[in-house]
N, C-alpha and C positions, 0 to 999 in steps of 0.2 A: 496308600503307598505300601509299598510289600506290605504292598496290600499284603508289607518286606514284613570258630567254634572249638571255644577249645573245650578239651573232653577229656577224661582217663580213657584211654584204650585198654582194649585186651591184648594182651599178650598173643601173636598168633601163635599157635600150636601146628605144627605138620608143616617140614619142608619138601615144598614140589618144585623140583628143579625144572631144565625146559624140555616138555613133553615130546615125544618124537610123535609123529601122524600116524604109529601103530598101536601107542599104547592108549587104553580105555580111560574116560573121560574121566579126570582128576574131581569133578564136580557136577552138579546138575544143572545149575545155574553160578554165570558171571555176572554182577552188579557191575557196571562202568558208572561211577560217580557217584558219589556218596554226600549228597546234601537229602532235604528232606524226602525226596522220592525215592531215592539209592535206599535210602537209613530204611525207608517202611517197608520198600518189597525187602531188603534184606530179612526185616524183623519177621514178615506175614509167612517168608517160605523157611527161615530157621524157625520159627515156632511148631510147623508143620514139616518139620524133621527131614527137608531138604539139606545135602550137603551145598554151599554157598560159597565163594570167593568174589570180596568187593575189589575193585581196585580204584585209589582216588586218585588222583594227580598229583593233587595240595599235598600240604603235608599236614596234611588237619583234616579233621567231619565237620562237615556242616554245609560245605557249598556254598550258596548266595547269602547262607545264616553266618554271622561270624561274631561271638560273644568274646569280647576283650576287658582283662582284666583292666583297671584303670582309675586311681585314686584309692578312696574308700572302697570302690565296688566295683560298679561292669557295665560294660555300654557295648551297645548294638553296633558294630561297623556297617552288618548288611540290615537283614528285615528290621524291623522294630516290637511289629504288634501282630497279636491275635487277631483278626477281623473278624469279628463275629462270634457266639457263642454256643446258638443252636444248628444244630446236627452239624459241630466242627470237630474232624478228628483230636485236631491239635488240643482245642479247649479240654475237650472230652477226658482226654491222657492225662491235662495238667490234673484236673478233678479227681480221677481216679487214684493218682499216685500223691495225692496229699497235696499238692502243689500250691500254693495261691499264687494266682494272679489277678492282678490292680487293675481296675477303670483308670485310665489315664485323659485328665481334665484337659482336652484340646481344644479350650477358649481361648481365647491372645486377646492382646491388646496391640495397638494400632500405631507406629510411629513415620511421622514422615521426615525425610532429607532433612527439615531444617529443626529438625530436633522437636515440635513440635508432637503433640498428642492428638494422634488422628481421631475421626470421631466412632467411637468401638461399635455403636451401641448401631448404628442406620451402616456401615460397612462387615459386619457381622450377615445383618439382614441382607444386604446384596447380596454376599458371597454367599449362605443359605440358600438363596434364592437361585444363583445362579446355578448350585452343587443338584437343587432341587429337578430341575427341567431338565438335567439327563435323565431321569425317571421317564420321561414323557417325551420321547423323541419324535419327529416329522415321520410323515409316510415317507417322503422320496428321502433320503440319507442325503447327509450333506456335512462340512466339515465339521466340528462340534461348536469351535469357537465362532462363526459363523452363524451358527444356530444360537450356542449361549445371549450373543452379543444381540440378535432380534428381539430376542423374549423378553433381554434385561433391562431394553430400551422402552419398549412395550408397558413392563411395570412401572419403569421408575415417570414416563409421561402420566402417569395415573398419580403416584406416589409422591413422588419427586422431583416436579416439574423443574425447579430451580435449579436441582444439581444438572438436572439432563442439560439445561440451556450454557453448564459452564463446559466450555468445550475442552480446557487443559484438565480440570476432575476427572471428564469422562475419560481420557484417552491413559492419564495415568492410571486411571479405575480396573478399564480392561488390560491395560499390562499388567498390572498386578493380579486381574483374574488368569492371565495367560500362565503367567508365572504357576499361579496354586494350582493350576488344571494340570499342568504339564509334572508338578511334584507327584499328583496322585497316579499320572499316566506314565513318567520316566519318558513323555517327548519332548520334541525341540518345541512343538508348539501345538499350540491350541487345533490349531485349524491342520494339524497331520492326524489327527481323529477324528474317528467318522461318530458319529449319533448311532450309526447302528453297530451293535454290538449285544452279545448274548449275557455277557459277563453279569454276574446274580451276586447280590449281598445275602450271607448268610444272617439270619435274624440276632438280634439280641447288640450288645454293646460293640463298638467294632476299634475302639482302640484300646484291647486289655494288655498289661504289660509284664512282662515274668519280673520285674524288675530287678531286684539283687540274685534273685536266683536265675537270668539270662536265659535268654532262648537257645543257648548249649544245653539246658536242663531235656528239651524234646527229646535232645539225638539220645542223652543217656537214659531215660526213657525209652525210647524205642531200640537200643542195643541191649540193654537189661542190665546196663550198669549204674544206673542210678542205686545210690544208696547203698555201693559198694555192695550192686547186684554183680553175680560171676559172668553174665554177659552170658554168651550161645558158644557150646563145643563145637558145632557142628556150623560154626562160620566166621573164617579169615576175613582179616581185615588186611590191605596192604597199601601203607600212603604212599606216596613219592611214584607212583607208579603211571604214568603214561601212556594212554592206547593210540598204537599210530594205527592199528590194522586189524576189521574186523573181517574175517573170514569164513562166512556162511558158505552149510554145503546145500546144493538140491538133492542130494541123496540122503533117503531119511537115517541111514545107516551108519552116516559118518556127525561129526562132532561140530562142532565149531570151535574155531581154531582164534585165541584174540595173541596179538603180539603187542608188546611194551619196546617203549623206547630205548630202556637198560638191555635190550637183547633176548629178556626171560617172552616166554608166552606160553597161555596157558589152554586148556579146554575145557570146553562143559556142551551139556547137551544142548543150552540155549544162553541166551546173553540179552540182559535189559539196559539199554543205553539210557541214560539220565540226564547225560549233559547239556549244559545250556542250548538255547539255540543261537546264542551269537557263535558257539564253538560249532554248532552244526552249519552256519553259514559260513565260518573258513574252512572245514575240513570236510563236507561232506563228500567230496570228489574224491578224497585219500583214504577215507577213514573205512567205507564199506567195499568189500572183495565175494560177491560182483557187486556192480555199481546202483545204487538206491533207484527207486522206480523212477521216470522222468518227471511225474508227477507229483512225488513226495522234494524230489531237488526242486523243483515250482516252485510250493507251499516255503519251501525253509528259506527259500530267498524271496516271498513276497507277506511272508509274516515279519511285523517291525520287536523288536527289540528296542528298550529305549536302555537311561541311563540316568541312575542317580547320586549326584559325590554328596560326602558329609564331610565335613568339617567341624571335629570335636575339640571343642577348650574347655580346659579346667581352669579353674581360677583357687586362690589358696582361702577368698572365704567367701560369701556369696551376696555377691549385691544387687541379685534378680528377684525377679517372683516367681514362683510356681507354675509360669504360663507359657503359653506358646507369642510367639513376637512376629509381627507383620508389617514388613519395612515399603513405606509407598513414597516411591521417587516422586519430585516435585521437579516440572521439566527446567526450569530456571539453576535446579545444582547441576542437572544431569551435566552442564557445560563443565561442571570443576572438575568431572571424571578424564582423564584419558583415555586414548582408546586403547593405549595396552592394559585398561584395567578397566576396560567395561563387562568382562565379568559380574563384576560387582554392581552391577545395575539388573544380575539375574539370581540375584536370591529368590529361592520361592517361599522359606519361611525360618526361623530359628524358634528350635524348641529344646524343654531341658529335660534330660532323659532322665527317667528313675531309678536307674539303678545305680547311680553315683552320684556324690552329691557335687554339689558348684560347678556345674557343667552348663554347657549352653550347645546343643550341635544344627549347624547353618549345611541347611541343603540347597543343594543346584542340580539342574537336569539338563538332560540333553546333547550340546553339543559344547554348550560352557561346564557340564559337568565336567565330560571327559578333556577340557583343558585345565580345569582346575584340578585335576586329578596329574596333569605333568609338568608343574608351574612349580619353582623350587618350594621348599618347605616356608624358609623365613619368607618369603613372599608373601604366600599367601597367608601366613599367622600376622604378618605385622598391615597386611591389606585387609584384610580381615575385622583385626581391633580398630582399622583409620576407619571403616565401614561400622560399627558397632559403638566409636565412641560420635557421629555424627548422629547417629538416628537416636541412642540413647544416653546421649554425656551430656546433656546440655544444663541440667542441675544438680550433675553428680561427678566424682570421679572414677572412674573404670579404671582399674587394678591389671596390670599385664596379666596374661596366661602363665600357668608355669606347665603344663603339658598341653601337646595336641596330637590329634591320630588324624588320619585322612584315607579315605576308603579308597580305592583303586579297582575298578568293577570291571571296567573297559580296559584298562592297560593290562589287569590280567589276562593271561593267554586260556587261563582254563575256566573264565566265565565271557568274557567279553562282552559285556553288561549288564544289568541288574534285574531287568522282567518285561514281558512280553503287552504290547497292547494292539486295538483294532485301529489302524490307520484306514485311507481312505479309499483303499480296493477291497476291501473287509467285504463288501457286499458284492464283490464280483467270484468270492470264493468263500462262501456258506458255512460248506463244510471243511476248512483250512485244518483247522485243530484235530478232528478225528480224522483226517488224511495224515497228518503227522503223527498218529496216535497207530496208525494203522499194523500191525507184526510183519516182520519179513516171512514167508513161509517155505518150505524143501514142497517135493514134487509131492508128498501125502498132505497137505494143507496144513503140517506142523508149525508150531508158530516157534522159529530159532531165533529171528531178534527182536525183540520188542522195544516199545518207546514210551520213558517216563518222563514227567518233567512239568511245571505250570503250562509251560508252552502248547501242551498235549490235551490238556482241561478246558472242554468247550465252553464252561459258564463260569470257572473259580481258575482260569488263568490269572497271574499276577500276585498269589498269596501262597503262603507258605501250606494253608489248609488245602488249597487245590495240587499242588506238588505233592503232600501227601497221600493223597484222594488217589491222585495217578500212579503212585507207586503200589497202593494195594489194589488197583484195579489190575495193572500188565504181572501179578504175582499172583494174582486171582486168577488170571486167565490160564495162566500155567497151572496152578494146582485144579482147576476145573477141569482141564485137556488133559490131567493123569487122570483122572477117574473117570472121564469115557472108555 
């Protein structure tokens, strides 16, 4: 899962009011979005002494990273971890700049509806087992869950002949695999992924965790304010700020021209868009002046976007363990749920973050994410504890929450979901990602807009290390094309 910001800013310096289409370009490059792929091309072209202008939306850096102070410490609203440790920007940066970060221990234990201790030790092994054989996908592509569900049946007649013959195990077995598949992918389900997919694990440990020092530590890092670093003269930052309209010229002579919502707009000789792709699925018709290739409008509406909510409680002392928690409905309670709160019958997992203590945060994906995401507050906290004191209160007592956060991925207008994965046309469009990846060019084959963002990462989409990747790659392409 991301495979998943609050910051000191700099101070902008230089007021540029709104440009008229005679006077010369305020800048060389506009950043539009400023999470981890904005934050790197900004860093790679001010370090190489490009003038810069970002402009975010939010009113914060970080994008889909979002570090929230919270109790003792800080918890992840968006990504969480590092995935991976060799040849990863991100890891790379923490190391250099002193940084530690934690192996974060994502074993769990096992509870079912009736309170009951599942058995850890043989559904450990499944779930292994099932995570295992996306390594090893079929010649002909086919959904994933479809594919998991042959293999797992496959093993466990070998293995497990007993369980396979209980027909209510199996079938809560695989919702519950549905569920974990779909936490790692942000789908609705299993079977809207295809097997084929290019996507690569970076080697080494894959869930390290910045823990009290937050994944806002990156941005300040990559801006040069870490450590009460003075940050880049030669690059504004401006939040709140909105692009309705990008205006590429074909004449290599003239600018490009972006407009903001508040009325300001500004220029530069070129402009690398960031933003998510759920924002490029609503606005890509308005947003680019002329209109994106027909081809690239294809890809952006036939690339999936999914969706992850979190649900964060603190509690005032702690009466968990250190683990990751794995809730398997029994279909006999599933009757005591309602259906306005069947929800709740799609947790994918509850785990406790490290950067604050007595915390427990309960993720959901999909399409019960994005309603747990507009379900009142007290609803979902006291729906929540009735769900957490059933699978884990049955020889203890569970202590109400005294805070909770709750992530809003989809109802924001300027993510409109959480990270991109390969649904099940993935293999009718190959090359989808580096067609989204692709620069706008003027009539000399200049490259005026270009595209960052996971979305854009043909093998490290879905991780904050791949967002990176892509932001020094479209800032690389521009500082390469000055020096021809």
């Amino acid at each position: 899962m991301l495979r998943w910001c609050a910051i000191v800013l700099l101070v902008c310096t230089g007021a540029f009011g709104n440009p008229t289409p005679e006077m010369p370009a305020a800048y060389d490059t506009i950043i539009i979005g400023m999470g981890a792929a904005g934050c790197t091309a900004a860093s790679t072209l001010s370090k190489a002494g490009k003038k810069v202008l970002a402009l975010e939306a939010m009113d914060r850096i970080g994008g889909r990273v979002n570090t929230v102070p919270f109790g003792d410490g800080v918890v992840e609203v968006g990504a969480e971890w590092i995935h991976g440790t060799e040849q990863s920007r991100v890891y790379n940066l923490a190391i250099q700049n002193n940084v530690s970060v934690l192996p974060q221990d994502i074993d769990f234990e096992v509870y079912r509806s009736d309170g009951s201790i599942g058995d850890k030790k043989v559904l450990n092994e499944l779930l292994t087992f099932s995570l295992s054989v996306i390594d090893d996908p079929p010649e002909t592509p086919e959904p994933l869950g479809q594919f998991i569900t042959r293999r797992l049946k496959d093993y466990m007649k070998e293995k497990y002949p007993a369980l396979l013959a209980d027909q209510d195990f199996i079938d809560n077995l695989l919702e519950f695999l549905d569920l974990v598949i779909d936490n790692y992918e942000s789908s609705n389900s299993w079977n809207e992924v295809s097997t084929e997919s290019k996507y690569t694990e970076l080697g080494g440990y894959q869930h390290m965790s910045w823990h009290r020092h937050g994944y806002k530590t990156l941005f300040e890092i990559l801006l040069n304010t870490y450590n009460n670093g003075p940050g880049y003269p030669n690059l504004d930052i401006k939040l709140k700020k909105e692009v309705t309209q990008i205006a590429w010229p074909q004449d290599p002579t003239q600018d490009v021209v972006v407009y903001c919502k508040d009325g300001s707009s500004y220029r530069a000789k070129n402009v690398i868009v960031t933003v998510s792709l759920g924002v490029l699925k609503e606005r890509d018709t308005s947003l680019f002046v002329p209109s994106l290739p027909t081809e690239k409008v294809h890809i952006i509406h036939n690339v999936s976007i999914g969706v992850i909510c979190k649900v964060i409680l603190r509690f005032e002392s702690k009466w968990f363990s250190n683990m990751n928690f794995l809730y398997l409905w029994r279909d006999v309670d599933k009757k005591d749920v309602s259906p306005e709160d069947d929800w709740l019958l799609n947790i994918g997992e509850v785990s406790s973050p490290m950067g604050c203590s007595n915390t427990l945060t309960l993720w959901f994906s999909g399409e019960i994410a994005k309603r747990v995401e507009t379900l009142p507050e007290d609803v979902v906290k006291r729906k929540a504890m009735e769900l957490i004191r059933r699978f884990m209160g049955k020889n203890r007592t569970i202590p109400e929450p005294i805070a909770m956060l709750r992530s809003s991925w989809y109802s924001n207008p300027y993510t409109r979901g959480s990270y991109t994965y390969d649904n099940l046309s993935t293999p009718q469009y190959p090359h989808a990602r580096a067609t989204l990846a692709e620069p706008l060019v003027d009539s000399s084959g200049a490259p005026r807009v270009l595209f960052a963002g996971e979305a854009t990462d043909n093998t490290h989409f879905s991780t904050v290390h791949g967002a990176t990747d892509t932001g020094f790659r479209e800032a690389n392409r521009l500082l390469t094309k000055a020096k021809l």
